[in-house]
C-alpha positions in Angstrom: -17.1 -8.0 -8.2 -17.3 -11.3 -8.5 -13.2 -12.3 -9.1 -12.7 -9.6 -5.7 -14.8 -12.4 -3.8 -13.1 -14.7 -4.9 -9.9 -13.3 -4.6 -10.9 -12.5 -0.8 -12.0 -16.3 -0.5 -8.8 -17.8 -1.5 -7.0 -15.1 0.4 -8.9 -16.7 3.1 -8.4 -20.0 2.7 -4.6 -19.1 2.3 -4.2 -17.8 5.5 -6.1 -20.4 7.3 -3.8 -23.2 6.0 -0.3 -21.4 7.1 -2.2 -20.8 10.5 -2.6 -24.9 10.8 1.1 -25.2 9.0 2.5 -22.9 11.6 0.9 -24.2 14.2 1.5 -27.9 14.0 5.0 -27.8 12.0 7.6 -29.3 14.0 10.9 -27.2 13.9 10.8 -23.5 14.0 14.4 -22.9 14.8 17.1 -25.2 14.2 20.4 -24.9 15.5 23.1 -27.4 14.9 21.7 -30.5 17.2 19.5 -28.4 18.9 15.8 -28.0 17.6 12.5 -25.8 19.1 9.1 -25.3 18.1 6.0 -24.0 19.9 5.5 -26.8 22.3 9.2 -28.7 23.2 12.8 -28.1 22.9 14.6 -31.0 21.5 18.3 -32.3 21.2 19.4 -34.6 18.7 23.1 -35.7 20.1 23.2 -39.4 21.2 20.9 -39.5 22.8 17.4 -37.7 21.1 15.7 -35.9 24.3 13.0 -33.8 24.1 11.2 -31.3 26.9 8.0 -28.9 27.2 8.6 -25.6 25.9 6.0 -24.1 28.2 8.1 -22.6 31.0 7.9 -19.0 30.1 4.7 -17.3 30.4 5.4 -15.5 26.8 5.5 -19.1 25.1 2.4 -19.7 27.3 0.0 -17.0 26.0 1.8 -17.5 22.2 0.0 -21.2 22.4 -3.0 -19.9 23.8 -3.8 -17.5 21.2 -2.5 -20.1 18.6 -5.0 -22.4 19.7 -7.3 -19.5 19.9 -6.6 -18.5 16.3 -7.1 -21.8 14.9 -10.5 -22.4 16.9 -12.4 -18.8 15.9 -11.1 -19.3 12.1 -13.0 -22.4 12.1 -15.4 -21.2 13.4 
C-alpha cells in the first residue's frame, strides 16, 4: 500500500512539472525561420521579430486554462 502511494505521489509530481515545462517552454513548433509557442509567433530572418499569439479566441481559452491548470495544481 505503501509503494502505490508513493507511486501516485511521484506520478503527481511528474505531471505537475511537464504542466510548468509545457507551459513556460519557449518553442512548440518550429518551422524553418519561423517559431510559435503559447503566447507569440516569432521569425528569425534578419531581422528577429516577435508578435502576441493571442488573436484567436481558441489560443485565448488554451492560455486561460493553462494558467488555470497551473494555479489549482498548486493549490
Amino acid at each position: 500500500m505503501l509503494l502505490l502511494l508513493l507511486g501516485i505521489i511521484v506520478l503527481h509530481v511528474t505531471v505537475l512539472v511537464l504542466l510548468f515545462v509545457s507551459t513556460i517552454v519557449s518553442q512548440w513548433l518550429v518551422n524553418g525561420e519561423h517559431t510559435a509557442d503559447l503566447w507569440q509567433n516569432c521569425t528569425s530572418g534578419s531581422v528577429f521579430h516577435c508578435l502576441t499569439s493571442s488573436t484567436n479566441e481558441w489560443l485565448q481559452s488554451v492560455q486561460a486554462l493553462m494558467i488555470l491548470s497551473i494555479i489549482f495544481s498548486v493549490l
